[in-house]
N, C-alpha and C positions, 0 to 999 in steps of 0.2 A: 570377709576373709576368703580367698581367693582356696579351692580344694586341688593345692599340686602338693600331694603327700611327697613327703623325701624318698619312700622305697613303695614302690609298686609291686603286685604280686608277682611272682615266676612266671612269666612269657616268654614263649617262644618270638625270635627277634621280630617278626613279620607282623603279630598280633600285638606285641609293645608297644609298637612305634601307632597302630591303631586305638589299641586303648590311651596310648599319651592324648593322640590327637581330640578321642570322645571327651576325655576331663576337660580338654581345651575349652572344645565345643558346649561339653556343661558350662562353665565357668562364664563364657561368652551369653547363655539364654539365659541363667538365672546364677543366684548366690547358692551355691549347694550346700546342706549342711552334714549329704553322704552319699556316698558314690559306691557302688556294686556292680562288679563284674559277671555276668553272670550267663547262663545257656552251656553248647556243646562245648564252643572254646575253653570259658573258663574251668567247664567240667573237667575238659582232656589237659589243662595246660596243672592240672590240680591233680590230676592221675598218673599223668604221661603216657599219655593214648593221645594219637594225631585225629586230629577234627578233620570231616567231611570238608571237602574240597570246597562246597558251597556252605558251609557255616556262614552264620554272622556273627558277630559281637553282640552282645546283648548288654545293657547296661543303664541300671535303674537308680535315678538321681532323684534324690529326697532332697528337699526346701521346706521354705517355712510360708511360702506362701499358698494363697486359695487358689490355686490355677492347676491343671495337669497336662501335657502334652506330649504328645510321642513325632517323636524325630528320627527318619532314616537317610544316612547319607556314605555315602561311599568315602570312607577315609581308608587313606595310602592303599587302594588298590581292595579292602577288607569291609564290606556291609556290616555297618554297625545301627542299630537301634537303639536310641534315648528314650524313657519312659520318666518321663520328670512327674515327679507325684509328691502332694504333703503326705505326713506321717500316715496321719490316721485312715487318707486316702488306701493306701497300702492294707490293714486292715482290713478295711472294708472289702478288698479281694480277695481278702483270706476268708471271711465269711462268705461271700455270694459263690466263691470256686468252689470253696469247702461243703456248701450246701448241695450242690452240683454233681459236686465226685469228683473235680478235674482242678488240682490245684497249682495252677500254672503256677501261680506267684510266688507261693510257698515254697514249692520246688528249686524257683530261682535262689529265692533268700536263704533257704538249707543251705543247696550247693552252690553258690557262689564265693566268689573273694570280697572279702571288704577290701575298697581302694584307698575310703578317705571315711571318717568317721570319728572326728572329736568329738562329739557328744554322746557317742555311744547307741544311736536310736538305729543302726542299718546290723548293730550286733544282738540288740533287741528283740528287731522284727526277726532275723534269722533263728534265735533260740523260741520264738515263740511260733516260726514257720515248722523248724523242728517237734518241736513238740504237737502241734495238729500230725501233722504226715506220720507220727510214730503211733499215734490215738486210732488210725486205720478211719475207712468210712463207714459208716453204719447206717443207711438208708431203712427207712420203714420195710414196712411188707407190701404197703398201694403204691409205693415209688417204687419200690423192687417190679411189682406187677405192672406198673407200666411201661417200664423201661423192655421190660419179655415183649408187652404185646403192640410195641412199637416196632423193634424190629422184626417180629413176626409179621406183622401186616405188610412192611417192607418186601420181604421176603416174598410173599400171597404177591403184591403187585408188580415185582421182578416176573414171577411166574408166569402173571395174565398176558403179561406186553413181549412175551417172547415170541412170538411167531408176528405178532403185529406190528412193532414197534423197538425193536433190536438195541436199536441206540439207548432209548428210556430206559430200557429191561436191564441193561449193564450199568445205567446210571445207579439206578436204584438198588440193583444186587448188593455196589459197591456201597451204599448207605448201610441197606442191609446189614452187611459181613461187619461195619465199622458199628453198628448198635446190638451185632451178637456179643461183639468184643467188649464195649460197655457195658451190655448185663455181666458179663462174665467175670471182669474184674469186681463190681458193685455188691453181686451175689455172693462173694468170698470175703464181703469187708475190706475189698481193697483199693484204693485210691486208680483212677484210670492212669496209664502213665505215660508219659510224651508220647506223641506221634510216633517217633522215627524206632519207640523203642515198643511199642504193642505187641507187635509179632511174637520178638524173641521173647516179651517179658509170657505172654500166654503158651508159650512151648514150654517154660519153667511152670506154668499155673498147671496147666492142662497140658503133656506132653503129646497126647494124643491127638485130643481138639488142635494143638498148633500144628503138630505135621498135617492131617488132614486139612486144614487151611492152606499149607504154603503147596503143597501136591496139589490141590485145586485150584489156584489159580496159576498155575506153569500151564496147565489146558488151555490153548487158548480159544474152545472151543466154548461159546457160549450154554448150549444145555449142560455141555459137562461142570461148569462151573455151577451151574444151576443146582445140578444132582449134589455136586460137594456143599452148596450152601446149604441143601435143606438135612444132610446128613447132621453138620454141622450143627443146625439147627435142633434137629433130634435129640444131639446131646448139649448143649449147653441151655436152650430154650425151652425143652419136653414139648413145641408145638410148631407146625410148620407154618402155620397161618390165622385166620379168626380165632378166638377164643374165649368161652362164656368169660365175663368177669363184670363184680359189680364192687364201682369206686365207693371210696366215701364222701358222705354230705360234706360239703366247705360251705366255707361263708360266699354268700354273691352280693356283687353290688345289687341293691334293688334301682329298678327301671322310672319308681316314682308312681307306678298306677297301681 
């Protein structure tokens, strides 16, 4: 059965004629059994907010077969990505994201449109995407503690290489500042949230912690970013660099001797 549902979701003319072409495109690599629109487009075209000049399409095609591949190809002028995956493939992202803190997939299958979906398993996976994302994260206290003293170390090694090594020093600030941001959401029980939306979402978290972020890098002066990150760091991290800590035993593979 070929997936060109009779009515597609609400697009704007530009991104229609895109998403027609992506079902094309499914249709052509495999037999789909559901089709989902999904990322900024379908977010803004589901809100009525205009998507970022550079969006792409995003769109994730369930089959019945044992294969998974992702396809990026420029239809009518608009970057689309196919993410062809069986069911339970799918799943299995919702657990390894979900263990993570970072639920790309889930977030798709929430907010996205179904396009095609006789069998009902792309409305499924979205009720049961919904319902992880609303359960919040809830990392241990050793993952909690690793994740602090990862970007603290970060931070320690932005410091060393400032006078020595300028370029590394800004490479890894920028590590840095992106693993304060993941303690910071993790520590609250909350899901990390797309890229393009951290900022604004940690100005809502932490109003304070986020202006003193976005004031710190308008500097473009590299210690001055420095000083803002380990401020930064003071408050969301409590430690600017090393810090005692002792993990817990895990299981190891043994070596054999």
């Amino acid at each position: 059965m070929k997936a060109r549902a009779p009515g597609l979701p609400p697009f704007a003319p530009r991104y229609e004629k895109a998403l027609r072409g992506a079902v094309d495109l499914a249709n052509a690599l495999t037999e789909p059994d559901a089709i989902v629109a999904c990322g900024s487009i379908a977010t803004a075209s589901r809100t009525g907010a205009t998507p970022d000049a550079g969006s792409d399409l995003d769109v994730y095609v369930l089959h019945a077969e044992a294969w998974r591949q992702r396809v990026q190809r420029r239809i009518d002028g608009v970057p689309c990505e196919l993410f062809i995956n069986p069911f339970e493939q799918i799943r299995r992202y919702f657990a390894e994201e979900g263990f993570a803190g970072r639920p790309v997939t889930a977030q798709m299958f929430a907010e996205g449109l179904i396009v095609y979906d006789p069998l009902g398993r792309a409305a499924a996976l979205a009720a049961e995407a919904q319902t992880q994302l609303a359960a919040g994260f809830h990392p241990g206290e050793s993952e909690l503690t690793r994740r602090r003293y990862r970007a603290a170390c970060l931070l320690d090694d932005a410091r060393d290489l400032l006078t020595r090594d300028a370029t590394m020093s800004e490479l890894l600030l920028g590590q840095a500042l992106a693993a304060m941001l993941d303690y910071a959401f993790a520590a609250r029980g909350q899901w990390l949230p797309p890229a393009k939306e951290r900022a604004a979402m940690l100005l809502k978290l932490d109003p304070a912690g986020g202006t003193l972020l976005a004031a710190g890098l308008r500097d473009n002066d590299l210690a001055g970013k420095l000083r803002m990150a380990e401020r930064l760091a003071d408050r969301v991290l409590g430690a600017r660099g090393f810090f005692d800590w002792v993990g817990p035993r895990e299981h190891a593979i043994s070596s054999g001797l």
